[in-house]
C-alpha positions in Angstrom: 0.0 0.0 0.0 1.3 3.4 -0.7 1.4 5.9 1.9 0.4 9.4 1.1 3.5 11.9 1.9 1.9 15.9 2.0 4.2 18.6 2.6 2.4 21.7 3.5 3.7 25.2 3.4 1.9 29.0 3.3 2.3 31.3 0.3 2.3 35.1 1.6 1.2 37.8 -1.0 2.3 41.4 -0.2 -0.6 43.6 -1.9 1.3 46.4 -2.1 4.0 44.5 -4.2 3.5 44.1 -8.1 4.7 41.0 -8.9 2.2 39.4 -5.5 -0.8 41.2 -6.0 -0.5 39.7 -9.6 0.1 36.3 -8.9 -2.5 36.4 -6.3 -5.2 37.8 -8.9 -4.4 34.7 -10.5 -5.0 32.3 -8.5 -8.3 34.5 -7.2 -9.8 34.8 -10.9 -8.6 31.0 -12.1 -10.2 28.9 -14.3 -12.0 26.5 -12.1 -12.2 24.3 -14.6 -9.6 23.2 -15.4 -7.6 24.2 -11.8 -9.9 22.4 -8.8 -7.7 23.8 -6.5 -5.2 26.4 -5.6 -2.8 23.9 -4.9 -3.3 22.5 -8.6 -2.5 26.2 -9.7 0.5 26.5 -7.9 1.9 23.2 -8.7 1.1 23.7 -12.7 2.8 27.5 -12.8 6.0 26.4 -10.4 6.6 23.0 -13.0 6.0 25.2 -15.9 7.9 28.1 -15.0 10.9 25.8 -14.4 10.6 24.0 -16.8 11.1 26.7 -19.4 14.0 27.9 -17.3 16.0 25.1 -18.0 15.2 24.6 -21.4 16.4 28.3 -22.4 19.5 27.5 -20.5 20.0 24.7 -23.1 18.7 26.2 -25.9 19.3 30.4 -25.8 17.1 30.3 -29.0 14.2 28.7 -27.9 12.1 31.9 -27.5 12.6 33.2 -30.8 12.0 30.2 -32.7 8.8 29.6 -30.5 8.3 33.2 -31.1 9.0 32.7 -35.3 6.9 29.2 -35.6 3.4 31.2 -33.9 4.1 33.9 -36.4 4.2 31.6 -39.6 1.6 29.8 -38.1 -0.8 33.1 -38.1 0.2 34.2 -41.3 -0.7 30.5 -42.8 -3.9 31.0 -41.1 -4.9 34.3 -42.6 -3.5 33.3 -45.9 -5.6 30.4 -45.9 -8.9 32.4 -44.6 -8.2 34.7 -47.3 -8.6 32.2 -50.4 -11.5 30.3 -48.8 -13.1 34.0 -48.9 -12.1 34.7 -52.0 -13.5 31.1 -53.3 -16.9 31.2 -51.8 -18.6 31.1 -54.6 -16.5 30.2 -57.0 -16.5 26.4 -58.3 -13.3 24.6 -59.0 -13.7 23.0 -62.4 -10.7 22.7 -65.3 -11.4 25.1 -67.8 -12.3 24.1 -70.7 -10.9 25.3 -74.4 -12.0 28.4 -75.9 -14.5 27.6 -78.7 -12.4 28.5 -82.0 -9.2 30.6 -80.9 -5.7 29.8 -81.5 -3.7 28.7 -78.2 -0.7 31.2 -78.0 2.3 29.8 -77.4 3.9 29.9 -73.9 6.5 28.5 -71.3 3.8 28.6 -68.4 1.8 25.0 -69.7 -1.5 24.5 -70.5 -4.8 25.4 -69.0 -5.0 21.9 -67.8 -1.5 21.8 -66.0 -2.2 25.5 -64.3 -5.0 23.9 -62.9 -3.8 21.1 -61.5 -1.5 23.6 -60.1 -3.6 25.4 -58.6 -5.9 22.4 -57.5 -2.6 20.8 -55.8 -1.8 24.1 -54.1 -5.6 24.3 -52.3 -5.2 21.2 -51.6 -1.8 21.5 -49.5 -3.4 24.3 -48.3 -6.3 22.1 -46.9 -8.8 23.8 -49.1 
């Protein structure tokens, strides 16, 4: 049988210091939801915080490439929210040949394979 082993302590908040009055906002206006407890609170933010300590002393860049990956990341998002706005409305089919006209010659491939292009492209993009 395993025995239970609590260690109980007190956590003092000086109001009229910044960095307490913050922390104990907090815990006051936490999610109790997810959090049953202040204990829960405390012992979430105190791994957390240390553990991101320790992995900016072994990696110095962490924070930037954290930083980098949320900004490609939003600007993936709003790309993509822009073309599903910009095709509402607007059915995906391959073109098909103008009736009587000459094709110009050109590098840039036929109707067909800018289609597929652009079909493969929505696609990636989850389209």
């Amino acid at each position: 049988m395993r025995m239970k082993r609590i260690v109980n302590t007190n956590i003092r908040f000086d109001l009229n210091r910044e960095d307490d009055r913050r922390a104990y906002e907090y815990l006051r206006h936490m999610d109790r939801t997810k959090y049953k407890s202040y204990t829960r609170a405390v012992v979430a933010a105190l791994n957390e915080s240390f553990s991101r300590q320790e992995k900016m002393q072994a990696d110095p860049f962490l924070e930037t490439r954290e930083k980098e990956d949320r900004f490609l990341a939003r600007v993936l998002d709003t790309v993509k929210e822009g073309i599903r706005q910009g095709m509402s409305g607007i059915q995906l089919t391959a073109p098909s040949p103008p009736a009587q006209t000459k094709a110009m010659p050109d590098d840039s491939g036929t109707d067909q394979d800018n289609y597929e292009i652009a079909e493969a492209f929505l696609k990636d993009l989850g389209l």
